[in-house]
C-alpha positions as CSV (number, residue, x, y, z in Angstrom):
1,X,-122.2,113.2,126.9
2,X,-123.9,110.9,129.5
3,X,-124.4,107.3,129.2
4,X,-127.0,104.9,130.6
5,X,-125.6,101.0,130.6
6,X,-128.4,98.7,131.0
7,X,-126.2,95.8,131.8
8,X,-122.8,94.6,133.5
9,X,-121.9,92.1,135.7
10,X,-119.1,93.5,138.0
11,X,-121.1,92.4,141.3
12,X,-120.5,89.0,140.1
13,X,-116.8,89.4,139.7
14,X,-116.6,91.5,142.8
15,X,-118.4,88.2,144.6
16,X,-116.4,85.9,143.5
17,X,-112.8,87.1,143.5
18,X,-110.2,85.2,145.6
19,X,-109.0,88.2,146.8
20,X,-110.9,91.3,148.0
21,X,-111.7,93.8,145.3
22,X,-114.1,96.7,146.1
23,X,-116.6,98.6,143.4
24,X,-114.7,102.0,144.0
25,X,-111.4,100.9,141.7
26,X,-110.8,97.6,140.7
27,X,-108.8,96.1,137.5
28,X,-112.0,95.1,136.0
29,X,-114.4,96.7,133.0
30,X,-116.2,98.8,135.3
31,X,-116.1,100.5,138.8
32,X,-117.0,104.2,139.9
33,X,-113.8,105.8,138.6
34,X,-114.5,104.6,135.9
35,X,-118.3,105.3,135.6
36,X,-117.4,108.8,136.4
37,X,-115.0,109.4,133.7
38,X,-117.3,108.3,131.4
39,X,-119.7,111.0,132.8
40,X,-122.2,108.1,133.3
41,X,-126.0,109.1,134.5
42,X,-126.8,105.3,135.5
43,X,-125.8,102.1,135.6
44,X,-127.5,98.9,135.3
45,X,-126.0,96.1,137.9
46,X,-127.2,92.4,137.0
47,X,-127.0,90.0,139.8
48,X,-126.0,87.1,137.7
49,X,-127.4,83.8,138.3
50,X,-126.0,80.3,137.1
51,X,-129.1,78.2,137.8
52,X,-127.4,74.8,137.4
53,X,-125.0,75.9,140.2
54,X,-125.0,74.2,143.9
55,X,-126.6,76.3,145.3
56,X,-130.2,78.2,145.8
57,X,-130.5,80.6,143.4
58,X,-133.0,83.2,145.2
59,X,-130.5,83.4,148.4
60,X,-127.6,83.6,145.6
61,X,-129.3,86.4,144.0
62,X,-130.2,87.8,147.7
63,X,-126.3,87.4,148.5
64,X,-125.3,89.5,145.5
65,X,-127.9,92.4,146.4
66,X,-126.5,92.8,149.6
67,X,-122.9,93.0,148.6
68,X,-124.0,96.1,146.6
69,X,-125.8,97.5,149.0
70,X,-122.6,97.5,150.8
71,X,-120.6,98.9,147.9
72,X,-123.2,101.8,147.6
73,X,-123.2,102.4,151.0
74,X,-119.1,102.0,151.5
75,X,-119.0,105.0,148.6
76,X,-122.8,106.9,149.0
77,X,-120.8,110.1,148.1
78,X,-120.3,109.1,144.8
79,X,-123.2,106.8,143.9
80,X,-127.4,105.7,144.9
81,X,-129.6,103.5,144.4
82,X,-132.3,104.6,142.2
83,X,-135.7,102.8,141.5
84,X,-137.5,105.0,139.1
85,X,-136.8,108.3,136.6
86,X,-137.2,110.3,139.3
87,X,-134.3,109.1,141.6
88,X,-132.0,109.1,138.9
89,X,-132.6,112.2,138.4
90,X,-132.4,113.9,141.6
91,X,-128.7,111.4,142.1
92,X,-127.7,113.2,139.3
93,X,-128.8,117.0,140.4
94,X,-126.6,116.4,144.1
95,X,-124.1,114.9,142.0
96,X,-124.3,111.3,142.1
97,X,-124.2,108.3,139.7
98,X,-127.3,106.1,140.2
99,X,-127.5,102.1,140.6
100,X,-130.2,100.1,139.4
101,X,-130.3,96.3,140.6
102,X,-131.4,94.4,138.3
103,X,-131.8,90.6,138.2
104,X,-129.7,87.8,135.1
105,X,-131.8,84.4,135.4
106,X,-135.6,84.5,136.0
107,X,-135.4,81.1,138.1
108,X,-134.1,83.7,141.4
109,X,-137.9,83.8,141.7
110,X,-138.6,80.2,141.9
111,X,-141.6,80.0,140.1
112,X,-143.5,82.1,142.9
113,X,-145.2,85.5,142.4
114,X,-143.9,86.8,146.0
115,X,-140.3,86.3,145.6
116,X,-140.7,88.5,142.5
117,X,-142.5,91.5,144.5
118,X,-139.8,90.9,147.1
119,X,-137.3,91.6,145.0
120,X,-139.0,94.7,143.4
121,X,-139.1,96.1,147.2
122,X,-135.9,95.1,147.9
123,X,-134.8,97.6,144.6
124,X,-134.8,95.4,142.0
125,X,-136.2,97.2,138.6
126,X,-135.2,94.5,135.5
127,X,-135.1,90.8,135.4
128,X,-134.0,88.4,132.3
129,X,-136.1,86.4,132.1
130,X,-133.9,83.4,131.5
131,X,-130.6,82.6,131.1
132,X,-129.2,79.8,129.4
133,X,-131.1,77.0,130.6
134,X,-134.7,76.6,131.1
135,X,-137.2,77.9,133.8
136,X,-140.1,78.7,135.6
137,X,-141.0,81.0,132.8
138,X,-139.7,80.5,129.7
139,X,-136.8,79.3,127.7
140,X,-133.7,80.6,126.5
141,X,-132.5,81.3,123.2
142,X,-129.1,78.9,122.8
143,X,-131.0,75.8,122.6
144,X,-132.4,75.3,119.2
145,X,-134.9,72.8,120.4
146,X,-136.8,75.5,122.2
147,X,-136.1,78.5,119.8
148,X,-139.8,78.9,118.8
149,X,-140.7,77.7,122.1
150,X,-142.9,80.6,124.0
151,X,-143.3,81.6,127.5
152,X,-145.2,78.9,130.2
153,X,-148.6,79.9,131.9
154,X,-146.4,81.1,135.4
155,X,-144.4,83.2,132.5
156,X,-147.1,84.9,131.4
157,X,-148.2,85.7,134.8
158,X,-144.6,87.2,135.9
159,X,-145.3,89.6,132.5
160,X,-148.6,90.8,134.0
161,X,-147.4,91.2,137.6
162,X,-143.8,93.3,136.1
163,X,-146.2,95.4,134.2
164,X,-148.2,96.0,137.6
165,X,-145.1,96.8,139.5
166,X,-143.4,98.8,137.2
167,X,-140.5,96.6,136.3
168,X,-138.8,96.3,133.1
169,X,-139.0,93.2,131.2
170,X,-135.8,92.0,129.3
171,X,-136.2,89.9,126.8
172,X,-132.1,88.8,126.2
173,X,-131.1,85.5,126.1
174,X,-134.9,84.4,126.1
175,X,-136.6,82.3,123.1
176,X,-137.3,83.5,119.9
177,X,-141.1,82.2,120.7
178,X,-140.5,83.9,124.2
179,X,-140.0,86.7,122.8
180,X,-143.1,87.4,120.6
181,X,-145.0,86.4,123.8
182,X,-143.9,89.3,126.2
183,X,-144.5,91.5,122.8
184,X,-148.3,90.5,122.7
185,X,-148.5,90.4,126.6
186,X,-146.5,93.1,128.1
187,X,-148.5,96.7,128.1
188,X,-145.2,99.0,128.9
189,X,-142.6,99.0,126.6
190,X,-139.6,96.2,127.4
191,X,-136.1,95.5,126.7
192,X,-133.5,93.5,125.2
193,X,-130.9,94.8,127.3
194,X,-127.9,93.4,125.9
195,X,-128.5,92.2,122.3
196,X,-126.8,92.7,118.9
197,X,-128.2,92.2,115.4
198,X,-128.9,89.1,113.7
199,X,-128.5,89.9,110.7
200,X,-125.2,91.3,111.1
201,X,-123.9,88.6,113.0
202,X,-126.1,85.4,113.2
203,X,-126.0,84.7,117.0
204,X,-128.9,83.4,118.5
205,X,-128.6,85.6,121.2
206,X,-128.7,88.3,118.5
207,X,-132.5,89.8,117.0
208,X,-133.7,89.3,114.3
209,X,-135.3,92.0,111.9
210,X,-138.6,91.3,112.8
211,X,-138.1,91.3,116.2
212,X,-136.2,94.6,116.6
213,X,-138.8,96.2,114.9
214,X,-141.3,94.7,117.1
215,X,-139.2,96.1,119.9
216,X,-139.2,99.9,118.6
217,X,-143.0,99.8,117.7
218,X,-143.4,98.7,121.4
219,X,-141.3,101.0,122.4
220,X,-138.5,99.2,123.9
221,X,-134.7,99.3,123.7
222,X,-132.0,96.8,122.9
223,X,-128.5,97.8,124.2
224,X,-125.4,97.0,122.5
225,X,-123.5,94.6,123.3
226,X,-119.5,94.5,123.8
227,X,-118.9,90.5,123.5
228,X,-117.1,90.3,120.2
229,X,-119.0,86.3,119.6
230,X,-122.6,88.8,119.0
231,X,-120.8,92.0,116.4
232,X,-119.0,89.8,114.3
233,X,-116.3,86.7,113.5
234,X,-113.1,89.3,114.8
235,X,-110.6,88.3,117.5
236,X,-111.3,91.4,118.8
237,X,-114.2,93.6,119.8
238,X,-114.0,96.6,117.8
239,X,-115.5,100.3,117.5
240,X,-116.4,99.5,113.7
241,X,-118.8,96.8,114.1
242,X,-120.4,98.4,117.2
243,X,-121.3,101.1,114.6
244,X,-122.2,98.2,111.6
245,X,-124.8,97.9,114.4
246,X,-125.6,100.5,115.6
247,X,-126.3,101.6,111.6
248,X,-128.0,98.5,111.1
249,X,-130.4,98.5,113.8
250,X,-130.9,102.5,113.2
251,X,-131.9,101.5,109.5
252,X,-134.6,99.0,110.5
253,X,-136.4,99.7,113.6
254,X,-135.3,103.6,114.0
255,X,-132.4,105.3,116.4
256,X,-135.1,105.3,119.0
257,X,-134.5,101.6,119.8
258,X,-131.2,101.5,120.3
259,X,-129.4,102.0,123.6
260,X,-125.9,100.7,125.1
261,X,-126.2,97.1,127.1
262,X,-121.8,96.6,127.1
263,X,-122.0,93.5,129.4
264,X,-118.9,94.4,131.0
265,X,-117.5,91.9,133.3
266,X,-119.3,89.1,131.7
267,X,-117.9,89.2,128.2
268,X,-114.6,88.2,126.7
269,X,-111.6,90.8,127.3
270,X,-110.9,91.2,124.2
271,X,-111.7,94.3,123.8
272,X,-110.7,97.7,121.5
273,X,-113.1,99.8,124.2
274,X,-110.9,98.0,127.2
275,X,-113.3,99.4,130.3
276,X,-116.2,102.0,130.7
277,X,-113.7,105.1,131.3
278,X,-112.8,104.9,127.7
279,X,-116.6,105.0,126.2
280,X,-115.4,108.3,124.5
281,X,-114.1,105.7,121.8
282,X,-117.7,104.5,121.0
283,X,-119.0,108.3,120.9
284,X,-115.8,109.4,118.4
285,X,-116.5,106.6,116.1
286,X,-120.1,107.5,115.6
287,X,-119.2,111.3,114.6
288,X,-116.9,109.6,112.3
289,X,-119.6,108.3,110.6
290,X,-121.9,110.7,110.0
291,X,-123.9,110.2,113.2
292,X,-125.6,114.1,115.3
293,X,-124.9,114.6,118.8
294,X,-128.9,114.5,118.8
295,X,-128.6,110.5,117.6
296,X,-125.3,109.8,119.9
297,X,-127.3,111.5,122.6
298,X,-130.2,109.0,122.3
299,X,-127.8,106.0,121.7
300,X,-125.8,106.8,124.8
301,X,-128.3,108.1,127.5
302,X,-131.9,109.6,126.0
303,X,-133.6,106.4,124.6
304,X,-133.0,104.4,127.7
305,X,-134.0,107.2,130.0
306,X,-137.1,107.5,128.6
307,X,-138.0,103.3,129.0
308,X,-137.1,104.2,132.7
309,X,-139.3,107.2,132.8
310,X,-142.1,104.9,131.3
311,X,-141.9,102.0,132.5
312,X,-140.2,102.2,136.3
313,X,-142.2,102.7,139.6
């Protein structure tokens, strides 16, 4: 089994440790060992942005880039960038995992249409469009105050311009209103890369019914998400109510829209699937209940390979 993961934030832990830790092995959810136990095909690497931090958040995100640009380049045996389907693809055939930068906090950009295409040629291929606070383009989805609140004008331009460039939209953490925005405006399918479901667990940074079948009828993916606050009220974050899920969303909006998002590194450690080399948990609790290796297949690596393939440039 192979598995895509469309979002972690081990560059951010890896940048901010008091003492040196390196992407190759590390104590944390994820580094390549890791990914290659868990026979991974690609992995999604947010640079994480805290916009109310002192500092600028365009040369923060810059800083982050270029740290894993070393990383890849301190280990290019084992792992490459990759920008589009094809790259992944041909990492995988010499036998390496593949690295997609991707971007956590639309306010990198600064409000201005040419940091976002210099981004795209530096190798970013996703941005969140928001965080937890409010930006250039939108707002997020923890303040109630702007839940139904949709995207602003220079939002709807950055949908346009990531459709022309062949970047994938992801819609987690934005605005309920947000959301229903980049569904009218976006022409390529789009993502919620690491979202649970409402109805399961009322989060707001959880979809709704409505909204994840929006996202399959556009053809998008949402990715699962470890944190144990967005599957349910447990102290711990366990295999069960990955599949409640996993069930859940598969009963509304078909196992085509579902993908795996685990937000390692950024979520809470408490965790019964303690770091990416022991994803085999995930796939064994899904046979257990009654899931095919064709379903698991899609869940894990299929569904989210083919949003790459259609939407990636």
């Amino acid at each position: 089994m192979r598995i895509v993961d469309l979002h972690c934030d081990t560059i951010l832990k890896l940048e901010g440790a008091k003492e040196p830790i390196e992407l190759r092995k590390n104590n944390l959810n994820i580094d390549i060992e890791k990914l290659r136990k868990a026979n991974s095909l690609a992995q999604f690497f947010a640079m994480f942005i805290y916009l109310k931090g002192e500092y600028d958040p365009m040369e923060k995100c810059l800083d982050m880039i270029d740290r894993l640009y070393i990383e890849i380049d301190k280990n290019k045996e084992d792992i490459a960038l990759a920008r589009n389907y094809d790259e992944v693809m041909e990492n995988d055939r010499i036998g390496k995992l593949s690295a997609i930068i991707t971007i956590e906090e639309g306010g990198a950009i600064k409000g201005k249409l040419q940091n976002l295409r210099n981004f795209y040629r530096l190798g970013v291929r996703l941005i969140t469009l928001t965080w937890n606070y409010p930006n250039e383009i939108g707002y997020p989805s923890c303040m109630p105050e702007h839940m139904n609140a949709g995207l602003t004008a220079f939002g709807e331009e950055v949908v346009h311009e990531m459709n022309k460039l062949g970047m994938l939209i992801d819609v987690s953490h934005l605005s309920d209103g947000g959301f229903h925005d980049v569904a009218r405006l976006s022409t390529k399918p789009f993502v919620a890369s690491h979202s649970n479901a409402r109805e399961l667990c009322p989060h707001t940074r959880n979809l709704s019914e409505d909204m994840i079948k929006v996202l399959s009828n556009k053809g998008g993916v949402m990715g699962i998400n470890f944190e144990r606050e967005f599957l349910g009220n447990r102290d711990i974050s366990t295999v069960e109510e990955m599949v409640n899920h996993i069930r859940h969303i598969r009963n509304v909006g078909g196992i085509d829209v579902i993908s795996i998002g685990t937000d390692y590194d950024g979520i809470n450690q408490q965790l019964e699937i303690e770091n990416m080399g022991q994803i085999s948990k995930l796939i064994s609790g899904l046979q257990n209940n009654g899931f095919t290796d064709d379903e698991i297949e899609k869940i894990f690596y299929k569904n989210a390979l083919r949003v790459i393939k259609d939407v990636l440039k």
